[in-house]
C-alpha positions as CSV (number, residue, x, y, z in Angstrom):
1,X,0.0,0.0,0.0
2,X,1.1,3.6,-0.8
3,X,-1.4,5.5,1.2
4,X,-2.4,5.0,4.6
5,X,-6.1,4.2,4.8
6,X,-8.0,5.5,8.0
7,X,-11.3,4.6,8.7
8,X,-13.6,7.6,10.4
9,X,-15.4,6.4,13.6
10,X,-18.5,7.2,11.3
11,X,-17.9,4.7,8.6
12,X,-16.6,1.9,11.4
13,X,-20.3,2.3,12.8
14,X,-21.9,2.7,9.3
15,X,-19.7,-0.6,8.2
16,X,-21.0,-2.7,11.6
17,X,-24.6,-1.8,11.3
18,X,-25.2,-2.5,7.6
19,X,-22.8,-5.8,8.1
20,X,-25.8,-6.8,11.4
21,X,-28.2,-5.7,8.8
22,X,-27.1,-8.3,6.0
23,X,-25.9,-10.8,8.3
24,X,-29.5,-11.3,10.3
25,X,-30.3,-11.8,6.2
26,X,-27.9,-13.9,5.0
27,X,-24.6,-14.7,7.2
28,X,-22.6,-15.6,3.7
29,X,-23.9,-12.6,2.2
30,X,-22.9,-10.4,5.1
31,X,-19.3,-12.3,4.8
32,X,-19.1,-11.7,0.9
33,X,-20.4,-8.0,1.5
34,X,-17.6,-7.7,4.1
35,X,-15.1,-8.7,1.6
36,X,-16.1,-6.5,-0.9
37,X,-14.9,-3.9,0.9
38,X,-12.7,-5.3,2.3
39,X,-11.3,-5.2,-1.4
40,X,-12.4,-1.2,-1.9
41,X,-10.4,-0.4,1.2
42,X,-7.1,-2.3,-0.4
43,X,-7.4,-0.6,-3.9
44,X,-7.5,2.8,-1.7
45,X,-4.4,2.0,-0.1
46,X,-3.0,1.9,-3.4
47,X,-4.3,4.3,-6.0
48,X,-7.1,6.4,-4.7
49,X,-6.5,9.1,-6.8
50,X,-8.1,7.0,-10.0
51,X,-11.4,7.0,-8.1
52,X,-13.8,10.0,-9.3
53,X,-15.3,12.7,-7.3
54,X,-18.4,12.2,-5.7
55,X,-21.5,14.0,-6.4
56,X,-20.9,15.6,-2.6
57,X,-17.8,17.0,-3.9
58,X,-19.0,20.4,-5.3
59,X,-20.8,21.3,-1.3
60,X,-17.6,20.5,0.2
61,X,-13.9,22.9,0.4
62,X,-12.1,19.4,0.6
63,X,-12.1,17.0,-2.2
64,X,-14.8,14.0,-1.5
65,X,-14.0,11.5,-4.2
66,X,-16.2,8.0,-3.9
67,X,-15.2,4.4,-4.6
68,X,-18.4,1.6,-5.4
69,X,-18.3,-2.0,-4.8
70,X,-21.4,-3.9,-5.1
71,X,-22.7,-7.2,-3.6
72,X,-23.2,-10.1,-5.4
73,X,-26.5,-9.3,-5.9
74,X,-25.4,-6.1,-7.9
75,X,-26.4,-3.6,-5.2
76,X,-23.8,-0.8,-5.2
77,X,-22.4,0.7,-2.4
78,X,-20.2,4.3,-2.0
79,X,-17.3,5.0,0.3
80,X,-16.7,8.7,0.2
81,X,-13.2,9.8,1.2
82,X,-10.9,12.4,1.2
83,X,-6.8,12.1,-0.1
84,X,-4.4,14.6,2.6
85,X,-1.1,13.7,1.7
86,X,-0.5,9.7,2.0
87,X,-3.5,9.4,4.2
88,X,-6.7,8.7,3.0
89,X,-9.4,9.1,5.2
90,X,-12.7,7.1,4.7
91,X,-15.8,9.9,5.5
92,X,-19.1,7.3,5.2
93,X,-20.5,4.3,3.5
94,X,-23.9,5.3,1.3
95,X,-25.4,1.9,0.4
96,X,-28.6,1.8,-2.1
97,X,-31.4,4.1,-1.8
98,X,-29.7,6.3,0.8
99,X,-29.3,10.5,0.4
100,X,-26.6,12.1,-0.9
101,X,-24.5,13.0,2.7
102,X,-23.8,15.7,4.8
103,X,-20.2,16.0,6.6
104,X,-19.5,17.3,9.8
């Protein structure tokens, strides 16, 4: 990995509640969902700069750019993140149907 990934207390309890979600659905599911991104975290680490901006981008001073994975199923899902130097810090997880996000 060439940047450093963080993970903001936000998207940790966004990650955990949508992985209870899935898993009270489908335990494998909620283990292939996991590794999914899993994966999206990994290919941040090492170019996150190929990723486009996210629509959130233009309300924000700081660059939000998003990366999607998607379930087996096909659903997508967004991580939105900021690069500051070789630190990239992981905002929030948007899964299907949810609003476009504020930050704090």
């Amino acid at each position: 990995m060439n940047f450093h990934v963080i993970i903001s207390p936000r998207a940790e309890r966004e990650f955990e509640d949508q992985l209870l979600y899935l898993a009270e659905r489908s335990p494998q599911g909620a283990n292939d969902w996991a590794l999914e991104f899993e994966k999206a975290i990994i290919i941040l680490g090492d170019a996150p700069n190929r990723h486009g901006f996210a629509p959130e981008n233009s309300d924000h001073e700081q660059e939000i750019r998003q990366i999607l994975f998607k379930t087996r199923r096909g659903n997508p899902y967004r991580l939105l993140y900021t690069i500051a130097g070789k630190r990239v810090l992981v905002l929030t997880l948007r899964g299907l149907g949810q609003d476009f996000t504020e930050f704090d």
